[in-house]
C-alpha positions, -999 to 999 in steps of 0.1 A, spaced: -77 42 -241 -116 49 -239 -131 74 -223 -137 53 -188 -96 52 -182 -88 89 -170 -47 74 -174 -27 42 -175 -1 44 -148 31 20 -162 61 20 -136 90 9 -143 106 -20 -119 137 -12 -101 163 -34 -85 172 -24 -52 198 -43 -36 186 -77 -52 153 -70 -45 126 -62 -71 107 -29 -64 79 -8 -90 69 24 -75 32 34 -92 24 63 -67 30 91 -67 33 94 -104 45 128 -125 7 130 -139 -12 119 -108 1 124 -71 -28 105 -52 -58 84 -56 -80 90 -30 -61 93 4 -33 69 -15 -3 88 -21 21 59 -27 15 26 -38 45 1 -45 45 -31 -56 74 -51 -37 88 -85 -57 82 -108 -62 114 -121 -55 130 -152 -47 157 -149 -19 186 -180 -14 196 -192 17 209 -166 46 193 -143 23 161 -117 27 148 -80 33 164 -59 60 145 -22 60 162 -5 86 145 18 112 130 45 96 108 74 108 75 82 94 49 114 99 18 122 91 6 91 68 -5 55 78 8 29 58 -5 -5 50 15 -39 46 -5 -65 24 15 -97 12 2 -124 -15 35 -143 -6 68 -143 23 64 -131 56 76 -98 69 85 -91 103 74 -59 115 91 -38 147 82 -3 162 89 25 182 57 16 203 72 -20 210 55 -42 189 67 -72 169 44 -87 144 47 -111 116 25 -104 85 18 -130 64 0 -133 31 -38 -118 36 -34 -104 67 -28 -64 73 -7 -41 90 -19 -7 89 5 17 114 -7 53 119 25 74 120 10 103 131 33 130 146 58 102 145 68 69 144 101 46 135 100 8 126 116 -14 106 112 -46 79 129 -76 83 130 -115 70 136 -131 99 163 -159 108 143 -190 108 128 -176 74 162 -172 61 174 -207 70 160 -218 38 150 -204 7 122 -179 9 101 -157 -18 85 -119 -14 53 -109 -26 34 -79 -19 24 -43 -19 30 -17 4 8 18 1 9 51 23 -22 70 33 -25 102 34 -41 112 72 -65 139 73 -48 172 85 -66 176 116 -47 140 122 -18 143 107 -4 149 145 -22 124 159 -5 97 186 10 71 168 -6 37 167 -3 2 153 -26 -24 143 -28 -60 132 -56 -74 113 -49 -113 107 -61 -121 71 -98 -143 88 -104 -113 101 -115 -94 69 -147 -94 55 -153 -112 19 -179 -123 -8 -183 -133 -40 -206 -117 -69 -205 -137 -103 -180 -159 -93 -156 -130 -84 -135 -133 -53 -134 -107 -31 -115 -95 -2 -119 -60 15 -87 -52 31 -100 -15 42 -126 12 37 -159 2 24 -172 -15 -7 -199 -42 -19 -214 -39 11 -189 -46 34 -173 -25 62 -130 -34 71 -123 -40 108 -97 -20 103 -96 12 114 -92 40 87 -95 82 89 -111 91 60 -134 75 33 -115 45 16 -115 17 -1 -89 -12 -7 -96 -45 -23 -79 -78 -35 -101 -92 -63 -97 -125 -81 -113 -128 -116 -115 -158 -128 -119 -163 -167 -144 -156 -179 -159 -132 -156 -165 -95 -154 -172 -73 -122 -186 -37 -122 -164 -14 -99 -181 4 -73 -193 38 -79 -197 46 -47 -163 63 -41 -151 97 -64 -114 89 -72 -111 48 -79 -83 32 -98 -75 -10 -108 -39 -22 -101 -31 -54 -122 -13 -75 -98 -17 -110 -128 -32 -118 -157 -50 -97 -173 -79 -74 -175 -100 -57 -203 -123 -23 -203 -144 -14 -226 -127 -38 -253 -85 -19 -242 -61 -49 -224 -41 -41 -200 -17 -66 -180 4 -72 -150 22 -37 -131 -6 -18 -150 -28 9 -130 -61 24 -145 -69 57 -130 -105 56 -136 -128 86 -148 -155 99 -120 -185 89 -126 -178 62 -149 -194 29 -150 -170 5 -152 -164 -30 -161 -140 -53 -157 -132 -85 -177 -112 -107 -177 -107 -134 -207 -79 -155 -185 -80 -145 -151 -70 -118 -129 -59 -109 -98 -63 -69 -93 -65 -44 -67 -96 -20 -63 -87 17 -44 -95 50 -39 -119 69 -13 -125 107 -11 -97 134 -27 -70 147 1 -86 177 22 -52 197 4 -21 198 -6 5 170 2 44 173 6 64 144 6 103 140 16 118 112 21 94 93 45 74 123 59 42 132 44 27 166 58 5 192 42 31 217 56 67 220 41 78 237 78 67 205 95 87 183 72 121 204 79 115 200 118 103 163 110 147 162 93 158 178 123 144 158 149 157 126 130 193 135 124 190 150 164 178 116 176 144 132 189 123 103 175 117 73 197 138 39 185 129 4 184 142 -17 213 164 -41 201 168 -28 166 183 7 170 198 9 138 204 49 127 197 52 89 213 90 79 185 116 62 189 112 27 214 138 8 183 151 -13 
């Protein structure tokens, strides 16, 4: 590993119920990059017939989190009342604030037939003077987001800043979130104008400073460090990072705070049915046992 590659970040893929999940953040050796505090890659799978994802209704605090598919469709419900399908390129980024429940769901015309999963899901740490901010939701359809090309490298900002482009979508804190295509053959300098950065290898592969690294692979990149990618047959890779947290984060189950107190009242307002449910899909998933 040279000197440009602060760590290599290699999770190991879980099944969960039939469904394929790798978990990259947080990791034992580095909690967050940037505001992102968790990063997993979901699939791909392929479901049969009848078949498909069902994440029940869930609470969140204190962290926004953002739904970005490369394949499937995921329908999205909230406390707040909306119902959105996300489909590959577009984004959902929901602000959970001091609170918020929705769920994830393949939906019944999806299931009449068989259907595939491809995507990653991240949370983002809020700011603490927002981490009790009102809950909000947000849906960015996939023309919407700004993109270029330099050198015959695609790419797509899904949030933040970067290459000269500024996301419609609504962030708290310096960020930046990409989805890159490198084509063989070509080579792109990651931006130095964020402190924490890191590569995800979604395909193919990628080289630095002569080191390959493939598919599920993250690169925690040194600050400072000019960096460049390459890529001998194609890649498709995602670019992220943005300023360090402003502290300290805790995370439990699906609340994020910078305060362990808030997180226990966060456990008793769940199991005491304080949270607002989603209409129609009032499903009551227990607080985990640990």
């Amino acid at each position: 590993m040279s000197n440009l590659v602060e760590l290599v970040i290699n999770p190991r893929t879980r099944d969960v119920g039939g469904f394929q999940v790798a978990r990259v953040l947080p990791y034992a050796k580095r909690r967050s990059i940037g505001p992102f505090i968790f990063f997993d890659r979901m699939g791909p799978n392929t479901f049969g017939v009848g078949e498909g994802i069902d994440v029940r209704p869930h609470p969140h605090i204190g962290l926004a989190t953002v739904t970005y598919l490369f394949e499937g469709e995921i329908m999205h419900r909230d406390s707040l009342g909306y119902k959105q399908p996300i489909r590959p390129g577009d984004v959902n980024w929901m602000t959970a604030g001091r609170g918020i429940v929705h769920s994830e769901r393949t939906r019944e015309e999806i299931r009449n037939s068989e259907n595939s999963m491809f995507g990653i899901q991240s949370w983002v740490a809020l700011p603490k003077d927002a981490e009790e901010s009102e809950p909000s939701f947000h849906h960015h359809p996939g023309d919407t987001l700004p993109e270029t090309e330099i050198d015959g490298v695609e790419l797509r900002l899904i949030s933040g800043s970067a290459y000269g482009m500024e996301s419609p979508v609504k962030t708290a804190s310096p960020m930046f979130y990409l989805d890159v295509q490198i084509h063989a053959g070509g080579s792109l300098a990651v931006t130095d104008a964020h402190q924490e950065r890191a590569v995800y290898v979604v395909s193919g592969d990628i080289s630095v400073a002569g080191e390959t690294y493939g598919p599920n692979d993250m690169l925690v990149l040194a600050e400072d460090a000019d960096v460049t990618l390459t890529s001998q047959n194609s890649a498709r890779v995602m670019l992220l990072g943005g300023a360090p947290i402003d502290g300290e984060r805790y995370i439990w189950w699906n609340f994020v705070s910078s305060s362990k107190e808030r997180i226990e009242q966060a456990k008793e307002d769940w199991q005491a049915g304080r949270f607002d449910m989603i209409a129609g899909d009032d499903e009551f998933i227990p607080l985990p046992e640990s």
